[in-house]
BATIVEX-566855 format. One record per atom (N, C-alpha, C): x, y, z; residue in one letter. Coordinates in steps of 0.2 Angstrom, whole numbers. Atoms other than C-alpha are relative to their C-alpha. Example, Ala and Ser with C-alpha at 12.3 -4.5 7.8 and 13.67 -1.06 7.14 Angstrom:
residues 2
<pt <4,-6,0>,"A">
<pt <62,-22,39>,"A">
<pt <4,6,0>,"A">
<pt <-4,-6,-1>,"S">
<pt <68,-5,36>,"S">
<pt <-4,5,3>,"S">
***
This chain:
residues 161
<pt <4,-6,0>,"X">
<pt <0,0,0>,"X">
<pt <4,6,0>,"X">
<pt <-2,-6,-1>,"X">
<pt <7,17,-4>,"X">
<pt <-6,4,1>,"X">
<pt <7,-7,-2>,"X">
<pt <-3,35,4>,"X">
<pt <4,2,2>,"X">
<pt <-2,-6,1>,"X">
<pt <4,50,6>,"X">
<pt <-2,1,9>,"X">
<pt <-2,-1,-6>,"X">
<pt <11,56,23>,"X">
<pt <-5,4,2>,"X">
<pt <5,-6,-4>,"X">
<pt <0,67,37>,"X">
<pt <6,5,2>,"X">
<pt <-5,-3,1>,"X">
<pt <9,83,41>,"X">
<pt <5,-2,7>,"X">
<pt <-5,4,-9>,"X">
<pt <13,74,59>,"X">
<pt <4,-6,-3>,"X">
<pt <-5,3,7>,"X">
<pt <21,59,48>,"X">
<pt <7,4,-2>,"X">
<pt <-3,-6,2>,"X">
<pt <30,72,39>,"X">
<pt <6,2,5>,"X">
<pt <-2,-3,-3>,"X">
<pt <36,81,53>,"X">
<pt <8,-6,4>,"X">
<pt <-2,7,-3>,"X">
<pt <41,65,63>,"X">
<pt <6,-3,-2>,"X">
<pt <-5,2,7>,"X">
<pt <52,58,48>,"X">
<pt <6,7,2>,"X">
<pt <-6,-3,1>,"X">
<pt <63,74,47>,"X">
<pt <3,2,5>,"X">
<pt <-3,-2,-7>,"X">
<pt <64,76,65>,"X">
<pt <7,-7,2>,"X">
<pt <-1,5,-2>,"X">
<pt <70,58,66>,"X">
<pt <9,-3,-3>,"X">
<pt <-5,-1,4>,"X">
<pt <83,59,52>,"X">
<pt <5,5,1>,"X">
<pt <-7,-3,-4>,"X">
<pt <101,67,54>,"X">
<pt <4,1,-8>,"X">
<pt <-4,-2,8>,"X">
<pt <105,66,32>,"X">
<pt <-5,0,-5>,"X">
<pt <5,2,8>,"X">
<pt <94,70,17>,"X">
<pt <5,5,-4>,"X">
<pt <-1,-3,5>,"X">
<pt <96,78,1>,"X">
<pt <0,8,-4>,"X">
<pt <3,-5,3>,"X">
<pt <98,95,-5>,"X">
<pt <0,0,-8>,"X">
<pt <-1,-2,7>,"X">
<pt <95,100,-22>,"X">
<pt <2,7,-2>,"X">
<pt <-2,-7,3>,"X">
<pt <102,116,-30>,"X">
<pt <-1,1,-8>,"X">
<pt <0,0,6>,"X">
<pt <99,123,-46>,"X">
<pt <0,8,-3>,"X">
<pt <-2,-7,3>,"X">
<pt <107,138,-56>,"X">
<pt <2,0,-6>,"X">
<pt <-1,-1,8>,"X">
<pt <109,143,-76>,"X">
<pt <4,-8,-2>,"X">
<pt <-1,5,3>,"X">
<pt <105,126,-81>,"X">
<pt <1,-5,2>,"X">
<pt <-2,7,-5>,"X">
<pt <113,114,-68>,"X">
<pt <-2,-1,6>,"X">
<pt <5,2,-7>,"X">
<pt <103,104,-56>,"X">
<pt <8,-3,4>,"X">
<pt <-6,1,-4>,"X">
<pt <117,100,-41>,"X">
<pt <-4,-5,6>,"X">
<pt <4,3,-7>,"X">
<pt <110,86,-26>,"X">
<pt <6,-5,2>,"X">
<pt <-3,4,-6>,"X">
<pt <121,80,-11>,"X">
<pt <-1,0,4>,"X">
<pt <2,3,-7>,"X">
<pt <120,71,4>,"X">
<pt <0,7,5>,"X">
<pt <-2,-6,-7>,"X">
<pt <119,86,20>,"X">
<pt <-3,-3,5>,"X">
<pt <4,2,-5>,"X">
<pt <118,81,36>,"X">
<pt <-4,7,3>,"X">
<pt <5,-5,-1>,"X">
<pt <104,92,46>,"X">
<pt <-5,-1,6>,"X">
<pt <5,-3,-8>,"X">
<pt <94,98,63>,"X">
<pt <-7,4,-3>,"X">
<pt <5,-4,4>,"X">
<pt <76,102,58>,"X">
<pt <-5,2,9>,"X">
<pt <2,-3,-6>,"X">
<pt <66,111,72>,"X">
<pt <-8,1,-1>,"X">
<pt <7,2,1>,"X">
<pt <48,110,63>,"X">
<pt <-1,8,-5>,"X">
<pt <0,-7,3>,"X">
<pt <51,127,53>,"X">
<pt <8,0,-7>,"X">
<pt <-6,-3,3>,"X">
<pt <70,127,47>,"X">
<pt <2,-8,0>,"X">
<pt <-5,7,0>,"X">
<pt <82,112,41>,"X">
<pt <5,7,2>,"X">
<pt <-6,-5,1>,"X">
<pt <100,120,49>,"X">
<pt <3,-4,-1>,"X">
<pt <-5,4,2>,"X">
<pt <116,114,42>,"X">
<pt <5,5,2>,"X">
<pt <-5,1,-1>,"X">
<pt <133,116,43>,"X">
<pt <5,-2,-5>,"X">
<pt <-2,3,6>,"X">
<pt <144,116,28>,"X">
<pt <6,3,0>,"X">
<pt <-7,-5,2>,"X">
<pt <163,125,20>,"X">
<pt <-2,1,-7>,"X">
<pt <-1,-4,8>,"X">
<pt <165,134,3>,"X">
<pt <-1,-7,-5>,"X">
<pt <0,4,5>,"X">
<pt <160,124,-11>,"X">
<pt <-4,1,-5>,"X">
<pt <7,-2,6>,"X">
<pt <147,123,-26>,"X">
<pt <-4,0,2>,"X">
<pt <7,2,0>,"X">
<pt <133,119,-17>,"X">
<pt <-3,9,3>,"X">
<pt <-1,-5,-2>,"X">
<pt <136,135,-6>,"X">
<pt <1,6,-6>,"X">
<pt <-1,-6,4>,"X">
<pt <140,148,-21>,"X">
<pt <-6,-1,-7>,"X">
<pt <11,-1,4>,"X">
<pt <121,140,-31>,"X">
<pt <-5,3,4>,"X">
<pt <6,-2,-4>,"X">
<pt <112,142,-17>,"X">
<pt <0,8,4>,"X">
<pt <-1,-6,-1>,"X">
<pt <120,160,-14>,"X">
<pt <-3,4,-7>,"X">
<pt <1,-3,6>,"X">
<pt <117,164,-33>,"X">
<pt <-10,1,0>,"X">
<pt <6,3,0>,"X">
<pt <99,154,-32>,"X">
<pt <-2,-3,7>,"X">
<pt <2,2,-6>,"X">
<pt <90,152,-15>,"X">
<pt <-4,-4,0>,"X">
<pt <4,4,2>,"X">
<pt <78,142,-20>,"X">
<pt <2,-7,0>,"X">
<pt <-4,7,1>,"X">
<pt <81,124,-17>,"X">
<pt <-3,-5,5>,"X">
<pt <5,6,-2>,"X">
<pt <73,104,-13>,"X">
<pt <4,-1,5>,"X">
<pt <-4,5,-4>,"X">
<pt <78,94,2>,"X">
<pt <-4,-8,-1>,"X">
<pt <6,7,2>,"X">
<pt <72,76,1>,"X">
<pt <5,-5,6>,"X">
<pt <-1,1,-4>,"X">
<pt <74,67,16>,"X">
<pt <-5,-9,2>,"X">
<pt <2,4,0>,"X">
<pt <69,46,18>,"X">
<pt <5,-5,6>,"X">
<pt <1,6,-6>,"X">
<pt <68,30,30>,"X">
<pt <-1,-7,-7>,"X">
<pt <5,5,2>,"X">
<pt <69,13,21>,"X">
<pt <3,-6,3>,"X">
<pt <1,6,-3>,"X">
<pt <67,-4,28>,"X">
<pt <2,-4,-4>,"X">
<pt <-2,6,6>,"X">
<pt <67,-14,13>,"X">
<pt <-3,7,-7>,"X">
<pt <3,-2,9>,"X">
<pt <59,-10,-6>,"X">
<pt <-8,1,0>,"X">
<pt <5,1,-2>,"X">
<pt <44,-15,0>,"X">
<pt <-4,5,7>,"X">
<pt <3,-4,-7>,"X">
<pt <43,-2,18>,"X">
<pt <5,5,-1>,"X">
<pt <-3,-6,2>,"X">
<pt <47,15,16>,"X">
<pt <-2,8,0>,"X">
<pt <6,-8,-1>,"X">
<pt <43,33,20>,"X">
<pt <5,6,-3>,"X">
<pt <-1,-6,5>,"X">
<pt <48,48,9>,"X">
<pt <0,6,0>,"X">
<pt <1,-5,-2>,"X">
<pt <49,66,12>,"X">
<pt <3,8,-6>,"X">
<pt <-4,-3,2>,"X">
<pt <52,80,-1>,"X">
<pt <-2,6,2>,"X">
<pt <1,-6,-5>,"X">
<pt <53,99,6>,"X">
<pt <3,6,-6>,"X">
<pt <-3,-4,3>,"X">
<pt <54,114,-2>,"X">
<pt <1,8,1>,"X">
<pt <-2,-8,-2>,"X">
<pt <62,132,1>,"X">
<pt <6,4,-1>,"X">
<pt <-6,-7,0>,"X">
<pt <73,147,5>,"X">
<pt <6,-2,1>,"X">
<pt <-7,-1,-2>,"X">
<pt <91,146,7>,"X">
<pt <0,5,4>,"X">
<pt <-1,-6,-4>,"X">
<pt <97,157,20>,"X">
<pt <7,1,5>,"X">
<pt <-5,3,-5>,"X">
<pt <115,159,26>,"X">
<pt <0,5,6>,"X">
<pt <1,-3,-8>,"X">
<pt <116,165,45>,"X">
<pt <8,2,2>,"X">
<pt <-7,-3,-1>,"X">
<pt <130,178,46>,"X">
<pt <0,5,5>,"X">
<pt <1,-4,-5>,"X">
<pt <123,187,60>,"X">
<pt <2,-4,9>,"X">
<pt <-3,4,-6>,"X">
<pt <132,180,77>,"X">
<pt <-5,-3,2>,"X">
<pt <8,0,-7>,"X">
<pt <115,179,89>,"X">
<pt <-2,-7,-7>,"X">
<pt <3,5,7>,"X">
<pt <107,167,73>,"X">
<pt <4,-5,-2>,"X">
<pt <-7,6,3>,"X">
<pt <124,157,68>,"X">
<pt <0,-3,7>,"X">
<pt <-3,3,-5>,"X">
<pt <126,153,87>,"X">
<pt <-6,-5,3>,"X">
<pt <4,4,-2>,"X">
<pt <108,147,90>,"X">
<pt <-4,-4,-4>,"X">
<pt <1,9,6>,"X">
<pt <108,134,73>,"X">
<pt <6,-3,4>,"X">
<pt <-4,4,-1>,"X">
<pt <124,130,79>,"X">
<pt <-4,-4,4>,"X">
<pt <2,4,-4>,"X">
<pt <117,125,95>,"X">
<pt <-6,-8,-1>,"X">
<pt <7,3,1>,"X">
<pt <100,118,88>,"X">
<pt <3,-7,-3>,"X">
<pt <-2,5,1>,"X">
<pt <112,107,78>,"X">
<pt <5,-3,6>,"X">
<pt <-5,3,-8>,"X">
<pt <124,103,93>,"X">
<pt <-6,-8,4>,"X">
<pt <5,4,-4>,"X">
<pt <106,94,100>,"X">
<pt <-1,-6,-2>,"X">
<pt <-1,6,4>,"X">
<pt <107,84,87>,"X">
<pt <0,-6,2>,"X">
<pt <2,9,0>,"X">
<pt <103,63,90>,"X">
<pt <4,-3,-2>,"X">
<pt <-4,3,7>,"X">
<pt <117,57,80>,"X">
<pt <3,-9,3>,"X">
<pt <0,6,-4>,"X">
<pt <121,40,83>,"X">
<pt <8,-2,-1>,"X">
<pt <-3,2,-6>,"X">
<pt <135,30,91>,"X">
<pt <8,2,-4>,"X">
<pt <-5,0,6>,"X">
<pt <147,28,74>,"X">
<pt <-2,6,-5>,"X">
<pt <1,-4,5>,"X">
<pt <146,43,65>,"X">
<pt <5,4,-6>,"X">
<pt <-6,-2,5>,"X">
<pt <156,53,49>,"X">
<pt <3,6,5>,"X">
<pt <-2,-9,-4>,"X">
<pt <166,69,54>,"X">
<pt <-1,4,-2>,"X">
<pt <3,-5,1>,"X">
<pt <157,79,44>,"X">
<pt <-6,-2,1>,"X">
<pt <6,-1,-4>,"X">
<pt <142,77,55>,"X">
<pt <3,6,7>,"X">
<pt <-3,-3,-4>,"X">
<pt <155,84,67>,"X">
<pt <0,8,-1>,"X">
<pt <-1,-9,2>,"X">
<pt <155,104,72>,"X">
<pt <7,2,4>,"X">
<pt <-8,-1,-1>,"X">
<pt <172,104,76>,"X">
<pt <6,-4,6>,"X">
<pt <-3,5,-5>,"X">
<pt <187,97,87>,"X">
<pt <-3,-4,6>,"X">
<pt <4,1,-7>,"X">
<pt <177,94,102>,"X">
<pt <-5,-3,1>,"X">
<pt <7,1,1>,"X">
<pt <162,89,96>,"X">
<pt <0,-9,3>,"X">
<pt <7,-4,0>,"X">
<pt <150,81,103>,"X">
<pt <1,2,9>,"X">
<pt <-1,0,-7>,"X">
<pt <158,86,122>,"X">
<pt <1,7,1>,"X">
<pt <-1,-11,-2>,"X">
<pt <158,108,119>,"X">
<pt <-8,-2,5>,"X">
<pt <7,-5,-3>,"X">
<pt <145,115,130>,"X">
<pt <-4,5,-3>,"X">
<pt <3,-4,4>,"X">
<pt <140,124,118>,"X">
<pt <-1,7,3>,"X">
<pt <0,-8,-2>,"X">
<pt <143,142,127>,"X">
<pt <2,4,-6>,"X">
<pt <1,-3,4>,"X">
<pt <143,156,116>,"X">
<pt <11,2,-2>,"X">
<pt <-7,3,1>,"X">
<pt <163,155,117>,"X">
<pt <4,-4,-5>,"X">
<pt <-2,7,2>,"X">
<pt <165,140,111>,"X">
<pt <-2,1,-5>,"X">
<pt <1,1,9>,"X">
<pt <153,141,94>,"X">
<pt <4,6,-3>,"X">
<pt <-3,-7,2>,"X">
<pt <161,157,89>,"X">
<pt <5,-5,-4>,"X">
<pt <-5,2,4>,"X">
<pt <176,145,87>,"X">
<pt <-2,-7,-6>,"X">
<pt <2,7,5>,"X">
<pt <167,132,76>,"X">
<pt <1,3,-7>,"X">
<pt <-3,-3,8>,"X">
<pt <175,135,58>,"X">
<pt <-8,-2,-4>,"X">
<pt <6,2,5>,"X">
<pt <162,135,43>,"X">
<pt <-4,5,-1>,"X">
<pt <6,-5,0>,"X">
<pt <146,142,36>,"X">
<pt <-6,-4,2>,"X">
<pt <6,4,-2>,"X">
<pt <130,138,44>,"X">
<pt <-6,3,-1>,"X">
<pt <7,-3,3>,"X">
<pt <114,141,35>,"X">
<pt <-6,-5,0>,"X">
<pt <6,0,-1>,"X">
<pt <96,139,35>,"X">
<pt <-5,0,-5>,"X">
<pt <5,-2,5>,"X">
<pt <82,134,25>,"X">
<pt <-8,0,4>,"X">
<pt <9,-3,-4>,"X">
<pt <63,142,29>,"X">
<pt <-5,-7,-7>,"X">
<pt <5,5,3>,"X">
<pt <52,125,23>,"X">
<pt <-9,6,-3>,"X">
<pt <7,-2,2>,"X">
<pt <37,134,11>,"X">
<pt <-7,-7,-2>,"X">
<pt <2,6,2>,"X">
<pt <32,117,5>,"X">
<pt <0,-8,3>,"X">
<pt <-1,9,1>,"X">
<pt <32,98,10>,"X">
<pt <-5,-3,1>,"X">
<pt <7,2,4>,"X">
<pt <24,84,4>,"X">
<pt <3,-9,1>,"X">
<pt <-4,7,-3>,"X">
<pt <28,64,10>,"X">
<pt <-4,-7,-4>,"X">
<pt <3,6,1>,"X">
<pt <24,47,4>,"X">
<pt <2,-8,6>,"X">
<pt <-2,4,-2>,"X">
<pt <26,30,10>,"X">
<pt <-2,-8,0>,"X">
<pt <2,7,2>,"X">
<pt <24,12,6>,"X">
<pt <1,-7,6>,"X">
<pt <1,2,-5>,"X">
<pt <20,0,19>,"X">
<pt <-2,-10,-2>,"X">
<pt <2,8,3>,"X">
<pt <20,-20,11>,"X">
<pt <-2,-4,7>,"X">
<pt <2,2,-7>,"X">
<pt <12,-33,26>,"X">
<pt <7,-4,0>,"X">
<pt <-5,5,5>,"X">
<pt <26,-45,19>,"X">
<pt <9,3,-2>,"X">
<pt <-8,-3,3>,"X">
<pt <46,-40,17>,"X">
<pt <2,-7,-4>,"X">
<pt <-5,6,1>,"X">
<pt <55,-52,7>,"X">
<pt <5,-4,4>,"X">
<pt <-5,3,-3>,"X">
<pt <68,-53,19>,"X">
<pt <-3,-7,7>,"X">
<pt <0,4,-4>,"X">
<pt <57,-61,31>,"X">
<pt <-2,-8,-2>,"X">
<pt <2,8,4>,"X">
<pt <54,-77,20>,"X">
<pt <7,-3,1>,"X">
<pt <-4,5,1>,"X">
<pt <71,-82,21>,"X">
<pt <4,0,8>,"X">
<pt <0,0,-8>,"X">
<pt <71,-80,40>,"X">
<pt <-1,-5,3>,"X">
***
């Protein structure tokens, strides 16, 4: 059975999740990589350095996230999201995404760019301290999302269990 998420569903997923997909897109060229991401029920914040996704989404604010759970082929929930860029160059604002991501759930094994710098995840996150976390850390304002999710009674995997 596939049906299309409730905005609690929706919410639920993106809050649960720590990596989806941004898309970017500028004179002609569609751009999507992995970002990890703290979503607060209004904003995805991230945490990134100079690169190309960073100099489209400055040219062109407009941009997808798409953010999924799957089990098998067969069980699986979907979320695409759509909005504003916004990079947070104002102290007060850069210090409390930082934190927002600091809260972060991340689990036990994780990459180093989930990390927000040397210390992480044992700063205290005082206003000291993020100052010194290297990077840009921006924000997008969700105007849009829209979820799906397929629910089989049956995995394959469990027949050969």
């Amino acid at each position: 059975m596939i049906r299309q998420l409730s905005l609690t569903e929706i919410d639920d997923l993106l809050r649960k999740q720590i990596v989806g997909r941004i898309g970017c897109y500028y004179q002609k060229e569609v751009y999507i990589i992995p970002m990890s991401y703290a979503y607060d029920g209004e904003y995805f914040y991230c945490h990134s350095y100079e690169g190309k996704k960073m100099e489209m989404m400055r040219k062109n604010p407009k941009v997808c996230f798409q953010v999924d759970e799957m089990k098998d082929m067969g069980n699986w929930k979907s979320v695409i999201a759509w909005g504003d860029f916004e990079e947070l160059v104002d102290e007060k604002e850069r210090n409390n995404a930082l934190k927002i991501l600091l809260k972060r759930q991340l689990p036990f094994i994780s990459s180093i760019t989930t990390h927000l710098g040397d210390a992480w995840p044992f700063s205290s996150a005082t206003t000291d301290e993020l100052d010194k976390i290297p990077g840009i850390v921006f924000r997008i304002f969700i105007n849009k999302k829209t979820g799906k999710l397929e629910a089989t009674s049956e995995s394959p995997l469990l027949m050969f269990n």
